[in-house]
DRENVOKOL-849001 format. One line per field, with one value per residue (C-alpha): residue number from 1; residue in three letters; chain; x, y, z. Coordinates in steps of 0.001 Angstrom, whole numbers, plus 500000, padded with zeros to 6 digits. Layout:
REM DRENVOKOL-849001
num NUM	...
residuo Ala	...
cadena A	...
c1 X	...
c2 Y	...
c3 Z	...
END
This chain:
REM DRENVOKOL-849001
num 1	2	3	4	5	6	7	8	9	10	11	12	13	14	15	16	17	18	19	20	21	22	23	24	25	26	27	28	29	30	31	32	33	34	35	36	37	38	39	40	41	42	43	44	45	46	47	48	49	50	51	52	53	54	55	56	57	58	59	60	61	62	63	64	65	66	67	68	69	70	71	72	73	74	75	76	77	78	79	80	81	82	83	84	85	86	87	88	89	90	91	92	93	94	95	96	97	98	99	100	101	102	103	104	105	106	107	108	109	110	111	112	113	114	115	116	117	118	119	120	121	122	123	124	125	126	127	128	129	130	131	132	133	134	135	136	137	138	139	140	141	142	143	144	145	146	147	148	149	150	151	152	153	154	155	156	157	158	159	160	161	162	163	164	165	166	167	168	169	170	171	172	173	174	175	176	177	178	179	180	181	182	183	184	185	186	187	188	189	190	191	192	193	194	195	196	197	198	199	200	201	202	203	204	205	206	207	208	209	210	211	212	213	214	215	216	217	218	219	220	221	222	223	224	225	226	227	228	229	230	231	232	233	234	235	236	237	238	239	240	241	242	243	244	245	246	247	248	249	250	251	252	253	254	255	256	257	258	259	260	261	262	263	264	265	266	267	268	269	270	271	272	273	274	275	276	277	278	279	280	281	282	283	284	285	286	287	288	289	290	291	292	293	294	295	296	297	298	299	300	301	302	303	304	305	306	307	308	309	310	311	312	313	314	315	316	317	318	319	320	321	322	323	324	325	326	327	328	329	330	331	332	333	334	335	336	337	338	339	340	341	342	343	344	345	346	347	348	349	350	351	352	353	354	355	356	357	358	359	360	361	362	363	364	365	366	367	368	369	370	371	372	373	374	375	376	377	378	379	380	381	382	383	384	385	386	387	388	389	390	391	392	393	394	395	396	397	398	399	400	401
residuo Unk	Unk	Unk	Unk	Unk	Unk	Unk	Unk	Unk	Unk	Unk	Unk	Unk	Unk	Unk	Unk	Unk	Unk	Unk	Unk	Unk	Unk	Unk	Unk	Unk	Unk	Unk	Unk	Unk	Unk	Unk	Unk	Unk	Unk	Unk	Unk	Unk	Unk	Unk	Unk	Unk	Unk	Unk	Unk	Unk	Unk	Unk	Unk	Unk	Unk	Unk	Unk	Unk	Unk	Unk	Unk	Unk	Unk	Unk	Unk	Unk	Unk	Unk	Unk	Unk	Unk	Unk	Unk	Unk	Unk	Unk	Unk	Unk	Unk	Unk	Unk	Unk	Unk	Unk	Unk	Unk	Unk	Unk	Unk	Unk	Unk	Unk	Unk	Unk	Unk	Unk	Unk	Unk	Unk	Unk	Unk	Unk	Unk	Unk	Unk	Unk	Unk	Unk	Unk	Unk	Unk	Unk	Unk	Unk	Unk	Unk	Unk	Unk	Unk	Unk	Unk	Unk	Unk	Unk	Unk	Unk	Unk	Unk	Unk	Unk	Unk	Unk	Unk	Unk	Unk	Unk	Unk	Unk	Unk	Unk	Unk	Unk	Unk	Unk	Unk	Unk	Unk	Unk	Unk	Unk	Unk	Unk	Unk	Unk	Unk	Unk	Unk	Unk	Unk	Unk	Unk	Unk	Unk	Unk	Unk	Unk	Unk	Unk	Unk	Unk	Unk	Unk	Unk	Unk	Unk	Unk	Unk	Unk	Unk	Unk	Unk	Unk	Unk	Unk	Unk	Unk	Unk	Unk	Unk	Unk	Unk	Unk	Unk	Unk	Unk	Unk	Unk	Unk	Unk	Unk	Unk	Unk	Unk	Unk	Unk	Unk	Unk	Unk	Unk	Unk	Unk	Unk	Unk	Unk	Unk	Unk	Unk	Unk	Unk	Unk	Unk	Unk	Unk	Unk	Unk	Unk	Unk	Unk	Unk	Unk	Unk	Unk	Unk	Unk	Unk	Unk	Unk	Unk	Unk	Unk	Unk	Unk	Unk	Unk	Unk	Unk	Unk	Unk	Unk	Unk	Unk	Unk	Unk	Unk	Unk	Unk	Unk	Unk	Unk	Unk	Unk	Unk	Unk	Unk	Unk	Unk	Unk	Unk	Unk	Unk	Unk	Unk	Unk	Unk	Unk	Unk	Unk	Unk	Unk	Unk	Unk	Unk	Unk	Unk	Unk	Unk	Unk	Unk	Unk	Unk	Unk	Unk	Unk	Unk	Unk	Unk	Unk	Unk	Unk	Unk	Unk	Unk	Unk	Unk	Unk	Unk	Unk	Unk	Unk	Unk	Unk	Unk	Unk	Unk	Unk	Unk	Unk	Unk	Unk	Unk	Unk	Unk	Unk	Unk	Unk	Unk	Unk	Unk	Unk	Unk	Unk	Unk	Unk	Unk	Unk	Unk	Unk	Unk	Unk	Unk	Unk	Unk	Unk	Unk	Unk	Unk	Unk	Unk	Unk	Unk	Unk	Unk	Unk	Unk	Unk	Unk	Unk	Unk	Unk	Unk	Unk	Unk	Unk	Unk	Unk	Unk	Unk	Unk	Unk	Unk	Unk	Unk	Unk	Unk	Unk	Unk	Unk	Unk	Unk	Unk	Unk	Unk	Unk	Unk	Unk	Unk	Unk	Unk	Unk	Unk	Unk	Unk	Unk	Unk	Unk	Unk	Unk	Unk	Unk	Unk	Unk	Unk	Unk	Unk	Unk	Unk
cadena A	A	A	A	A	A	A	A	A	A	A	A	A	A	A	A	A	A	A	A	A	A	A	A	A	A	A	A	A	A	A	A	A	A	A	A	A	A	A	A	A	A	A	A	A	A	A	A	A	A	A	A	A	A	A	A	A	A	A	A	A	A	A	A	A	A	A	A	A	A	A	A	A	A	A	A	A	A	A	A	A	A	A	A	A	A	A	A	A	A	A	A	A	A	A	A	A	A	A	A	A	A	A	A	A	A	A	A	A	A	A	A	A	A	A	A	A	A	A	A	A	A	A	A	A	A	A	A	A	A	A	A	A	A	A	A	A	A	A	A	A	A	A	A	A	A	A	A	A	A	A	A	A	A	A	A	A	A	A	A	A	A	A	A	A	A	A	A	A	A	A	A	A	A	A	A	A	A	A	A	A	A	A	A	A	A	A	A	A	A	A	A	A	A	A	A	A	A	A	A	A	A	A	A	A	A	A	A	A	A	A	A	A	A	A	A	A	A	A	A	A	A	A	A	A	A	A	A	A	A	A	A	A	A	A	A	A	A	A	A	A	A	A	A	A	A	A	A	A	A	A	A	A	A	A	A	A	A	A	A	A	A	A	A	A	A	A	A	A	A	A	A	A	A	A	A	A	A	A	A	A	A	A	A	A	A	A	A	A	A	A	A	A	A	A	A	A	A	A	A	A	A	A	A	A	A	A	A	A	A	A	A	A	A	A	A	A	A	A	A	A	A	A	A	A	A	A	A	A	A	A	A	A	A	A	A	A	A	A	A	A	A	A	A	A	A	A	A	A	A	A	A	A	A	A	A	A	A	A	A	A	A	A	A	A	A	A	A	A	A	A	A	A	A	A	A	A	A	A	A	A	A	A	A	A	A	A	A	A	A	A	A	A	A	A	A	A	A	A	A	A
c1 500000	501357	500965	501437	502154	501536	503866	502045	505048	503661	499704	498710	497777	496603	499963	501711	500456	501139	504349	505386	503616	505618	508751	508143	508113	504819	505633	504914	504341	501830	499740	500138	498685	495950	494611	494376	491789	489702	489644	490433	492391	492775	495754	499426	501482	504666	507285	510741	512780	513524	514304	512063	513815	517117	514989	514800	511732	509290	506923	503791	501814	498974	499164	495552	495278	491728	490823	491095	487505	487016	490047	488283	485522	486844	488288	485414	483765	481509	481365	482759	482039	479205	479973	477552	479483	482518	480854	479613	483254	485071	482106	481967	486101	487597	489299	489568	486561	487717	489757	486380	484779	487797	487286	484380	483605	486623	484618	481427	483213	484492	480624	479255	481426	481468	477479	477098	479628	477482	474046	473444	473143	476223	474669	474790	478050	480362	484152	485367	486890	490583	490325	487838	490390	493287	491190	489953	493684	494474	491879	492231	495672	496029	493469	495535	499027	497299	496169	499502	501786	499353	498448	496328	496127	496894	497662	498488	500380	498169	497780	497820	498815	497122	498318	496415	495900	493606	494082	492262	490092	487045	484524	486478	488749	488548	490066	492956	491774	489674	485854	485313	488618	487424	484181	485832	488200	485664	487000	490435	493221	494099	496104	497062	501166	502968	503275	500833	499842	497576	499138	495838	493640	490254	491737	494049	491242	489203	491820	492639	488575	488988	491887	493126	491626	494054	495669	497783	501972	503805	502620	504993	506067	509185	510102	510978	510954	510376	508652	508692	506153	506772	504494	504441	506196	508947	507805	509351	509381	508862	510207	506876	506732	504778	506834	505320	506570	506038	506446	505155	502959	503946	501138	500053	499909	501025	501366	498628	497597	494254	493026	491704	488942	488673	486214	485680	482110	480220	476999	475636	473408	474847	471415	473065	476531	475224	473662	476584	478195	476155	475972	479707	479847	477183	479326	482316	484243	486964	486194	483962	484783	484310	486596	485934	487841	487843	487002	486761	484794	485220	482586	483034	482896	484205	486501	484775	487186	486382	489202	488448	490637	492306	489871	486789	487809	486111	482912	482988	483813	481086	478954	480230	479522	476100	475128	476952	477319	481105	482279	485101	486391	490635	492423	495557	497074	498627	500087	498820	500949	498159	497738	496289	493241	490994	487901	488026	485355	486890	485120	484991	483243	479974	479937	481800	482765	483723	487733	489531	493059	495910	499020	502207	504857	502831	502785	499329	500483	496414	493159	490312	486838	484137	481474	478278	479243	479944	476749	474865	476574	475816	472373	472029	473896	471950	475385	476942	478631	482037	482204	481740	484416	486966	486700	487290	490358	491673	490259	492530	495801	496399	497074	500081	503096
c2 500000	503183	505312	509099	509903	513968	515220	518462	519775	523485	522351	522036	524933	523861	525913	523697	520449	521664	522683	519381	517190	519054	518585	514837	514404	516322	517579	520962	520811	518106	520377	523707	521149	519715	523372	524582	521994	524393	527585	529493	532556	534639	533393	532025	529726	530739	527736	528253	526516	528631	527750	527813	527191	526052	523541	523616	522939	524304	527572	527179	530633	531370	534716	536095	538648	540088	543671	546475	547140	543296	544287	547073	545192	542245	544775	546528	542749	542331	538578	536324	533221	530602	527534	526207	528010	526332	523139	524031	525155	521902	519569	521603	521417	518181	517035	513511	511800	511144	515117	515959	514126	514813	518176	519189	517034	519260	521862	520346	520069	523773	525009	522668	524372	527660	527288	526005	528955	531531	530400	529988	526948	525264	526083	530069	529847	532627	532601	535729	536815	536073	533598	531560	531359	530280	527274	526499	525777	524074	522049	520962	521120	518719	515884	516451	515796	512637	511296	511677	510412	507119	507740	504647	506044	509104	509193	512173	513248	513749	515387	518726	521986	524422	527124	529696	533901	535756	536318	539027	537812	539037	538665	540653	539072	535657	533516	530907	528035	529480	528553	526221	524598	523680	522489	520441	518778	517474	514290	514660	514858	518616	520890	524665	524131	526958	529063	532167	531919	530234	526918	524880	526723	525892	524759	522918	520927	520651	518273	516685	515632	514540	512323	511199	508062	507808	510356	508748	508484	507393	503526	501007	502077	501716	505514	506192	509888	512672	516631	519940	522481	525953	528138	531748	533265	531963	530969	531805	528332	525701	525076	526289	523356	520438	517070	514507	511304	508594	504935	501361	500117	497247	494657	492645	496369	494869	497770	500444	502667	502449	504524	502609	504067	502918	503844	502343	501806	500166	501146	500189	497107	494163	495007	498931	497273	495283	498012	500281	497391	497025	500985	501386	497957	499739	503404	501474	500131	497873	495888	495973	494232	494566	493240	492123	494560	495968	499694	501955	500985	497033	497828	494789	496984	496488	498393	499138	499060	500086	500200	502107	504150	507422	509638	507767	508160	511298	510524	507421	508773	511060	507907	506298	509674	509987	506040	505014	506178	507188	511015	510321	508235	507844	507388	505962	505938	502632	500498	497432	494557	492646	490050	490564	489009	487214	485507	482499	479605	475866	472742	470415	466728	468602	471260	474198	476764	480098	480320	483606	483474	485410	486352	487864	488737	487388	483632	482527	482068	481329	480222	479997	478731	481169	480007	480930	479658	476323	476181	476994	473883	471880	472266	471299	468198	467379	466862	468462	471898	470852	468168	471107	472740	470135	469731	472912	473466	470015	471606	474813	472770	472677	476045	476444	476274
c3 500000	499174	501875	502928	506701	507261	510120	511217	513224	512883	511839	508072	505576	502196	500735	503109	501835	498015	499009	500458	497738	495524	497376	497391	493603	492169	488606	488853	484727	485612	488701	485941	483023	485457	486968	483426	482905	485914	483160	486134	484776	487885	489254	488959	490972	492422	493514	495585	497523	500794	504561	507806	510665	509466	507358	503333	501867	499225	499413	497355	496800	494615	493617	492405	490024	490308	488715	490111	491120	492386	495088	495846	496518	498234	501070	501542	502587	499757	498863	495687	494947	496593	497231	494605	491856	492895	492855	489389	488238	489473	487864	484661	484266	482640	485780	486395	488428	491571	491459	491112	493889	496466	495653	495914	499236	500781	499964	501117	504205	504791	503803	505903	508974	507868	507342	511039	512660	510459	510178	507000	505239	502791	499896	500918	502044	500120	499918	499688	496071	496487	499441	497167	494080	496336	497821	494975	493533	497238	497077	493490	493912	496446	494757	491439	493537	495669	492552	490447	493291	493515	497231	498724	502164	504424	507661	510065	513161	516396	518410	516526	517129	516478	518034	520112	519549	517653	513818	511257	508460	506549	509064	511680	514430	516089	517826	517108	516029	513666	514576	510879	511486	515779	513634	511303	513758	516185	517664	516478	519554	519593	521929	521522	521949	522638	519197	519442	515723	513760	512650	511712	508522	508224	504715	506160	508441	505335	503502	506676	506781	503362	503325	506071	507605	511036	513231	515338	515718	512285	511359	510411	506540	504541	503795	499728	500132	502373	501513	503427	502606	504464	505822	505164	508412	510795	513968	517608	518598	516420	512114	510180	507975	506815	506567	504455	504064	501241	500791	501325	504429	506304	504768	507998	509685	513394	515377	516173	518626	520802	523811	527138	529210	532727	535369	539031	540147	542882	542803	539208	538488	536285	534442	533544	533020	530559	528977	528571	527321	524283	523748	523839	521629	518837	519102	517762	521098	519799	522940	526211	529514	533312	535963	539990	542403	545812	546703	549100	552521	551516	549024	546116	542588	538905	537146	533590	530491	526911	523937	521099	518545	519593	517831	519502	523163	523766	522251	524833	527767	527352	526762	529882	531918	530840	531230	534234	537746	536499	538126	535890	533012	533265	529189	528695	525372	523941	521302	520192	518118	516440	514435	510318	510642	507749	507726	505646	504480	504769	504149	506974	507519	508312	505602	505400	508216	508768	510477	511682	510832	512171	510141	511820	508913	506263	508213	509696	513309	514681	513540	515868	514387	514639	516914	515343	511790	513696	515117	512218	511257	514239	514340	510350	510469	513883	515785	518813	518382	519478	517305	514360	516475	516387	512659	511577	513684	511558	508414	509877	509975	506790	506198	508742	507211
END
């Protein structure tokens, strides 16, 4: 699998992520050729190599050249384009089908927050004049560049920064993160870091939303090449770029990361245990379980475990708060070496079965019958279960090596 890892050391801008895709091996002749297709006339692109931090990387700029009078009235607040005639502009254009799609569903995704922070619904949302052409090429810019590299998968650095402040724009001065870019985010690990700037543009958030299916530290991958993109200042503290890093995924995909909630209780029912069970089972809970300990006042209680990916953690310890008698749900952060795991149909003496096998390193290393395909079995060849059982663990043998 070719996959893309996004280092946010100093957050994520969408001239950041052009500048590093470009740094990794994007044909600039290739982006120019592909943006042409958008009959967008109002800008140029403007490519150099320059330093932030003592690191070299690549500055990507869209300079837009509107007339005189559309300046004039861009800073005095009037508004450009919808986000319907972008839509229209991007479907219209003789992009490639999935450009298209990814594009336009980034957009989707900044109207949709913009529309909530505003009022107003997507449809309504307007861009202003110059801040409209430069996402547009961002956001085109960065399907075109996924596409042409052959990207399979992105994943990105968390938490992220994104820095804390106050920063000017259009509809006056707010704070840092930008309200779209808190809205697009939601259940992503953040944290504000120490850089008084904004690092994280609702841009930015918008491809993040897009593309990337994981936030978490760097998975196991076999780096090919490495990008900086540079943001537009230096910072006090910390280089303003982007690293991006290319190359192949480890195929059994062995270690991740998962989150584990624990809470203490001894005063809820087994009947609201097994509740919250099922609840935190249907939210997405990797796995639910409750052990036997001793508390406080020789009271017998359980401690309550859930594990569940990074990005789901808060959305279940708000569960857990709300359905147990929890005053407080404890998260601790882990790594998990697991098995690749496939579900696989074998024939056995009483018809065929369903088996889970694990691979470690490409070699299946487990395979443990699964129970309800065995008794489907059972019961229509009128024997006992285990029997079923014990056949398909024979049937299972063969495939060791």
């Amino acid at each position: 699998m070719n996959l893309l890892y996004l280092d946010c050391i100093a957050g994520i801008s969408g001239d950041m992520l052009m500048g590093a895709l470009l740094d990794l091996g994007l044909d600039l002749k290739v982006l120019r050729r592909e943006l042409a297709k958008l009959k967008l006339h109002e800008f140029s692109l403007a490519v150099r190599r320059d330093q932030r931090g003592g690191i070299t990387g690549v500055r990507f700029e869209v300079h837009v050249h509107a007339p005189h009078a559309s300046r004039r009235a861009h800073h005095a607040g009037r508004h450009g384009r919808s986000f319907t005639q972008i839509q229209r502009l991007i479907e219209s254009s003789r992009l490639a089908a999935d450009v298209k799609r990814h594009a336009i569903g980034a957009f989707r995704r900044l109207a949709v927050a913009e529309g909530k922070i505003h009022g107003i619904a997507p449809e309504d949302v307007h861009f202003h004049e110059i801040g409209a052409v430069d996402s547009i090429v961002d956001f085109v810019g960065a399907c075109i560049a996924l596409r042409e590299l052959g990207i399979e998968k992105v994943v990105a650095s968390a938490p992220l920064r994104t820095g804390f402040g106050f920063v000017d724009c259009a509809h006056g001065r707010f704070p840092v993160p930008a309200p779209a870019t808190v809205e697009l985010l939601k259940g992503v690990p953040l944290c504000a870091g120490d850089e008084e700037a904004e690092l994280i543009t609702p841009t930015g958030a918008a491809l993040l939303r897009e593309f990337v299916t994981e936030f978490g530290a760097m998975p196991a991958m076999t780096v090919r090449a490495t990008g900086y993109g540079l943001g537009r200042r230096q910072l006090a503290r910390t280089p303003n770029v982007l690293r991006a890093m290319i190359g192949e995924a480890g195929r059994d995909r062995a270690l991740d990361r998962i989150a584990v909630l624990e809470t203490n209780l001894d005063d809820v029912s087994p009947q609201v245990l097994g509740d919250v069970m099922e609840k935190a089972l249907a939210a997405g809970a990797l796995d639910v379980f409750h052990t036997p300990i001793q508390m406080k006042k020789n009271r017998p209680g359980v401690t309550l475990s859930v594990l569940c990916a990074p990005q789901d953690a808060e959305r279940l310890s708000r569960l857990l708060l709300t359905h147990t008698t929890a005053f407080g749900v404890r998260r601790l952060d882990a790594q998990r070496l697991k098995l690749d795991r496939q579900i696989v149909k074998l024939k056995s003496a009483f018809g065929p079965v369903e088996v889970k096998l694990g691979r470690l390193d490409g070699k299946i290393v487990s395979a443990s019958p699964e129970f309800e395909s065995c008794k489907r079995a059972a019961a229509k060849a009128k024997v006992p279960v285990r029997r079923v059982l014990t056949a398909a663990l024979a049937a299972a043998e063969e495939l060791y090596d």
